[in-house]
N, C-alpha and C positions, 0 to 999 in steps of 0.2 A: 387571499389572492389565489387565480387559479390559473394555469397555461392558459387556459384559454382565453382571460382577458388579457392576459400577456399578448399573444399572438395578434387578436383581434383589434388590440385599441393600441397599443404602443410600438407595434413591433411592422410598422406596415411599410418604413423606410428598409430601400435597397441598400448594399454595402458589401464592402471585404473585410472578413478577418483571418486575424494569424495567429496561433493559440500555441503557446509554450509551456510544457508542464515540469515542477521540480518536487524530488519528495517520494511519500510514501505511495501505495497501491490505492489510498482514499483520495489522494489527490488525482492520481489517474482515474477515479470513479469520476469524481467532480467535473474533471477537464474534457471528460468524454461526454457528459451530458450538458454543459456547456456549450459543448459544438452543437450537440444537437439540437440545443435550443437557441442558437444564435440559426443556424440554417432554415429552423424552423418560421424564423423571423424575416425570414428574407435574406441574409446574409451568407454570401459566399466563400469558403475557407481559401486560402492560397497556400502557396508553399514558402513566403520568404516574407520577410516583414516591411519590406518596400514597397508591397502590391498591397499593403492593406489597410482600410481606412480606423482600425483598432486591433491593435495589437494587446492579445489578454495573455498577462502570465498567472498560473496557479502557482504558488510559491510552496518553500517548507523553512520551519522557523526551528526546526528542532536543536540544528548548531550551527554557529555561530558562522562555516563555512560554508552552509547551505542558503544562507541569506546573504551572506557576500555574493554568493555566483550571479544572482539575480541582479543585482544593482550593476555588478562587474560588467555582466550583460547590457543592459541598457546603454551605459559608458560607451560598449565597445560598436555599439549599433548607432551610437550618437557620434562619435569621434569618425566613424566610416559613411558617414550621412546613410544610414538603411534603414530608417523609418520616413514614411512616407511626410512630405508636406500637408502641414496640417492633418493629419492621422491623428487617432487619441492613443493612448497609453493607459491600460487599465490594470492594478495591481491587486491579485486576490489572491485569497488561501492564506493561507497563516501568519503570513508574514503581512496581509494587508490587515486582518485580526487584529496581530500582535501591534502595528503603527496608529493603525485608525487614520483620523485625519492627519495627524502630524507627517504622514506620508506624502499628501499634498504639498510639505514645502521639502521637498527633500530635492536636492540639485539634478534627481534622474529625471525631473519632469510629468510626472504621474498626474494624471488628467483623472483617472476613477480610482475609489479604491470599495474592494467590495473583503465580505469574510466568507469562510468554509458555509454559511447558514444563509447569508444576503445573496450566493452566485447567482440563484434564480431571480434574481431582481435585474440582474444585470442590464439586458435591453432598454429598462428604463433608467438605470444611471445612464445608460448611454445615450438618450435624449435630453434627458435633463441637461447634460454636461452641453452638446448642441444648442439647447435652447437661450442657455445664462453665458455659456460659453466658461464660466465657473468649474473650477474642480469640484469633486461631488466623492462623499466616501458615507458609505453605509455598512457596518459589520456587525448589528446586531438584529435579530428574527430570530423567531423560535425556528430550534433548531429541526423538525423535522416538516415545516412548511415547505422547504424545497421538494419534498418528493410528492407532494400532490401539482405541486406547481411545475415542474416540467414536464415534458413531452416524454413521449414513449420512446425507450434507449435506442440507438440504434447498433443493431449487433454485427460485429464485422471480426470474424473467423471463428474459431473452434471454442474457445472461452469466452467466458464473460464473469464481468466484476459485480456483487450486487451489494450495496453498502446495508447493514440492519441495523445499524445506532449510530450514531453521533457521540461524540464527546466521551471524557472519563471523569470517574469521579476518585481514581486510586490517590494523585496528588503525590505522585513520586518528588523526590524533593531536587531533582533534576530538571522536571519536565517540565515545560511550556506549553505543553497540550490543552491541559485543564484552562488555560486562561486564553486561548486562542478559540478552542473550540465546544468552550463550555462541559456543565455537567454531563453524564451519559440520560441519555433517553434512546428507547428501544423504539423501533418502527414497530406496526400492529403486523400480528402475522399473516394477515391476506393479504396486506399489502407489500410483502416478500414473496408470499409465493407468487401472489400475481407479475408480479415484474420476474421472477421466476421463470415463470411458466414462457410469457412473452419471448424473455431469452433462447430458451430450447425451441419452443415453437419458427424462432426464426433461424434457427440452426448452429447453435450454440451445442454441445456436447457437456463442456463441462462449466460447472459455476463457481468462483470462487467468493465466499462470504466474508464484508469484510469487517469492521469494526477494531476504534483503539485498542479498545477491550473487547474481543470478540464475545469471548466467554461469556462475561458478565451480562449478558442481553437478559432482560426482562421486559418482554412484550404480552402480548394481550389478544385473546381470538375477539372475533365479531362482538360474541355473548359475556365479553367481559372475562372471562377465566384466564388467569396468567400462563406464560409460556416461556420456561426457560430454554436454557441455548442446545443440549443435550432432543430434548422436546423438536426443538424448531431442526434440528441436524435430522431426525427420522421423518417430519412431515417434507422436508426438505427432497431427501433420498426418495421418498415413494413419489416424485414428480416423474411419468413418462417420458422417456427422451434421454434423462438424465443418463452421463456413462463417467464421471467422476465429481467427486464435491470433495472441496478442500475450505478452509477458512485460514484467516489473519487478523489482528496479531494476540494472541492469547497469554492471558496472563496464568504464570505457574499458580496463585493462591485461588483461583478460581477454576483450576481443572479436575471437575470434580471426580469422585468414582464412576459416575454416570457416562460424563464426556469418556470417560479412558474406556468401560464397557459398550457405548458405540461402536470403537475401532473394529472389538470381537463380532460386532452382532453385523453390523453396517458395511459389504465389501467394497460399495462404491465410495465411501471414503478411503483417498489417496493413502498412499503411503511414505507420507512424508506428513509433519506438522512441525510449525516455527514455534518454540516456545521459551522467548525470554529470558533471559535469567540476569545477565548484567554484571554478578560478582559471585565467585565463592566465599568470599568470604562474610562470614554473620556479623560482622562489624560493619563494615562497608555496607551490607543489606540493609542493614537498619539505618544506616546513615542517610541511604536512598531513600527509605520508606517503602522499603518493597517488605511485604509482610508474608513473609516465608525464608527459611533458611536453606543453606548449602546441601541437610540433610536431608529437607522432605521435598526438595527438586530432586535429587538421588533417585527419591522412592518414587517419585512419580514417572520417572523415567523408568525406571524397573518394569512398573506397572503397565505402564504403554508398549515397551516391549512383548511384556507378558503377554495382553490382549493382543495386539498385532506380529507378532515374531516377522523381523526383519525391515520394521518402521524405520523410515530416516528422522532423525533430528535435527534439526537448525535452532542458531540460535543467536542472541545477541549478547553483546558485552561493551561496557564502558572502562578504559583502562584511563588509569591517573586522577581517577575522581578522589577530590580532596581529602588530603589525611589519609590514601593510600600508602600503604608501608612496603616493606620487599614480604615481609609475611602474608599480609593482606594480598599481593599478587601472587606471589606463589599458592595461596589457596584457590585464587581461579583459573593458575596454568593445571594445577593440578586435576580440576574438574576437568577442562579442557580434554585434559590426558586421557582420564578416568571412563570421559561418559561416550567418547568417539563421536564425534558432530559431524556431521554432513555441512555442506556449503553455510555458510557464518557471516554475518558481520560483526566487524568490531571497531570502534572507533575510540580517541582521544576524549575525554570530559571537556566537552563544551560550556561554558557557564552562559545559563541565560537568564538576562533581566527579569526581575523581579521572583525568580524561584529562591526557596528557601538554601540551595544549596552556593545559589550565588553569596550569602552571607558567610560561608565558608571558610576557612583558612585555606587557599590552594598553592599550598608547601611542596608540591611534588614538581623539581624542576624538569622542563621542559624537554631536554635531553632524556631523563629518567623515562618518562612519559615515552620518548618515542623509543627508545628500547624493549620495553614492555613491549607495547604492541608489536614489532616486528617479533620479539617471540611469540608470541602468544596465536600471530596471523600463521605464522611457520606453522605452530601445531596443527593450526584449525585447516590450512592448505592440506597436511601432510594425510589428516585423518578423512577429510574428503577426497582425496585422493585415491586413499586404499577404498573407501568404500564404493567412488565410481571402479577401480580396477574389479571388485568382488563380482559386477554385475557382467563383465566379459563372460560369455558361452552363455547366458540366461537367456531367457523367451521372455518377450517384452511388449507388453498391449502400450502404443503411441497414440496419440490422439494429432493428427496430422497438421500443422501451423501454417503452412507454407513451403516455397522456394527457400533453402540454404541460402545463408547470407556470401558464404563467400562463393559458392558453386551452386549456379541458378537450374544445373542440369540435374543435380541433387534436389532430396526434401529435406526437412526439420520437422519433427517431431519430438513430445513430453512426455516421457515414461511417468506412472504411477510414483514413481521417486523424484517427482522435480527436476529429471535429467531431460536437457536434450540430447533428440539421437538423431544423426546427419545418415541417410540411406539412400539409393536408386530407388526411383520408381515412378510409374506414370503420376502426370499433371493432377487426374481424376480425384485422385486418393487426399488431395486437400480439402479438409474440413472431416476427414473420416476417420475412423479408428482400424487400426491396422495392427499386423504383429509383425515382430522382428528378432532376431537373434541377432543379438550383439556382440559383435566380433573383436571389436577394442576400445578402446579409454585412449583419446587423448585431451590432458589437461579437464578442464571441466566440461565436455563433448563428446557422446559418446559415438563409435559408427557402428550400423548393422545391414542385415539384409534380408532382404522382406521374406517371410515363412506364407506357404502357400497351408493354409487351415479349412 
């Protein structure tokens, strides 16, 4: 199937839609060429879900809390009458995946249900469902026919997202991933850089690469010769235009010598990367199924410094996963401590359906659980902290976003470290790269003011 018989034969009815995104940065890839290919169809975006004749939500199934929000939603859009009369309701991304059809009887009223793989199909569930007037759910396609099948992205400010694989095959014994969005397969590398290229050519500055397992990518040139992720970061970098490249979300048993010897070699990679890690402790690791331990994340971390001096790190954590002890958590405050993270997530053990860890014993009470984590958030707050304070009096290359959210007289800008910086200065200077000396740290926000170079 190709856009363009999308466009040409299915997609020739007028409409409004309202597009609601939850979840990770791949759902935000999704939900952005979603629009694009509903607009392309003829369909108009609105801002409120009462103007619209389908209302599409991208979901995230990953816990348990983020699949609640969506349904919550709906509830609260139904109880306040704000979807339109007769308007359909279409549920995709992970969570329509993870349901399939049995979405279709669920009391939120879901008229489509589409997966991370079927989004490009969408226009034509949404006929179908018109035509039978029938609910309609489709969540299986191989998984990298959407990207021949959409339209060209459409690029709006200074970054852009470009998705290079689909799916994992790691099968952490937590995650939901692998049964939502299948095994990993790589995109071919022309067809990265070309949606690449497109991006900067329309005025994109920076790109960010994304994949479950970013690392893990094994793609393929024209002539068949493999290309791994190390590989595709240097054809990546020598793309004109380019003025930073970053990627998400990587996993530590796949960062290899190579990826950490980029940092040294490659300057337009950022200076920040997110890398996982979830527990200190090698009990808990292996419980996960993450196949690497507490020590050779240490070294890798070493390592990255080495090559990059003054890299930020990020990273994730699951506190209270079952069979967690006060041992087991004090080995991951203790990393915490140890390795100084930059901005973090961490959240509660989610159990989800059908993962191996849901067969679990989950003996950690509830109370215990949220204690952990507010230490553990404390650390991770206090060491991003000092490291946005370190950046005060430094010279700062921003890549320019926009208007300040909270002072429209101000700009926002993204330092090479994943900070924003709030500064004076003309309108022009968005979408551009600029320098600034940063005067102070408040909370996770930095200010400066602009360096004439």
């Amino acid at each position: 199937m190709s856009g363009q018989v999308l466009t040409d034969t299915h997609c020739v009815q007028q409409g409004t839609f309202y597009l609601e995104i939850w979840g990770c940065q791949m759902n935000v890839y999704d939900g952005a060429r979603l629009a694009d290919l509903l607009r392309a169809c003829g369909y108009a975006q609105v801002s409120s879900p009462n103007l619209a004749d389908v209302v599409v939500l991208v979901t995230c199934a990953v816990r348990e809390k983020a699949e609640n929000k969506v349904f919550n939603q709906i509830a609260a859009w139904r109880h306040r009458q704000e979807l339109k009369q007769g308007g359909l309701l279409a549920l995709g991304g992970c969570v329509g995946a993870e349901l399939a059809a049995q979405a279709l009887a669920h009391p939120a009223g879901i008229d489509i249900v589409f997966g991370p793989s079927t989004a490009h199909r969408l226009p034509e569930l949404i006929r179908r469902c018109k035509e039978t007037g029938a609910g309609v759910a489709e969540v299986v396609a191989d998984s990298l026919e959407k990207f021949t099948a959409l339209p060209a992205p459409q690029v709006e400010g200074v970054s852009s997202f470009v998705t290079i694989m689909e799916g994992c095959s790691n099968l952490c014994s937590y995650c939901i991933v692998p049964y939502t969005r299948g095994e990993e397969c790589s995109r071919s590398v022309e067809g990265i850089l070309s949606e690449c290229r497109h991006d900067l050519e329309s005025g994109a500055l920076e790109l960010h690469l994304l994949g479950q397992n970013v690392n893990s990518y094994r793609g393929v040139y024209a002539d068949g010769t493999p290309c791994d992720f190390p590989t595709l970061l240097y054809e990546v970098a020598a793309l004109p235009g380019l003025r930073r490249l970053r990627f998400t979300t990587s996993n530590p048993m796949d960062f290899s010598d190579e990826l950490v010897e980029a940092f040294s070699e490659l300057t337009v990679l950022a200076d920040s990367v997110h890398i996982p890690v979830q527990s200190g402790s090698d009990r808990i690791l292996k419980l996960m199924n993450r196949r690497y331990s507490a020590a050779s994340y240490r070294e890798l971390i070493n390592k990255l410094r080495k090559a990059r001096p003054g890299i930020r790190i990020s990273s994730d954590f699951i506190v209270g996963f079952p069979g967690e002890s006060e041992e087991d958590f004090k080995a991951t405050l203790s990393l915490a401590q140890e390795t100084g993270f930059d901005q973090s997530f961490s959240f509660i053990y989610s159990k989800r359906p059908g993962t191996p860890a849901a067969e679990l014993e989950d003996n950690v009470p509830l109370q215990v659980k949220r204690e952990r984590l507010y230490l553990l958030q404390e650390t991770l707050e206090l060491s991003a902290a000092a490291l946005s304070q370190a950046l005060v009096g430094s010279i700062q290359r921003v890549l320019v976003e926009g208007p300040s959210r909270r002072d429209s007289g101000e700009l926002k800008g993204r330092t090479s470290q994943n900070r924003i910086a709030v500064f004076k200065g003309p309108a022009s200077l968005i979408g551009q790269e600029c320098t600034l000396k940063i005067t102070r740290s408040v909370v996770h926000t930095l200010r400066g003011e602009l360096c004439e170079v």
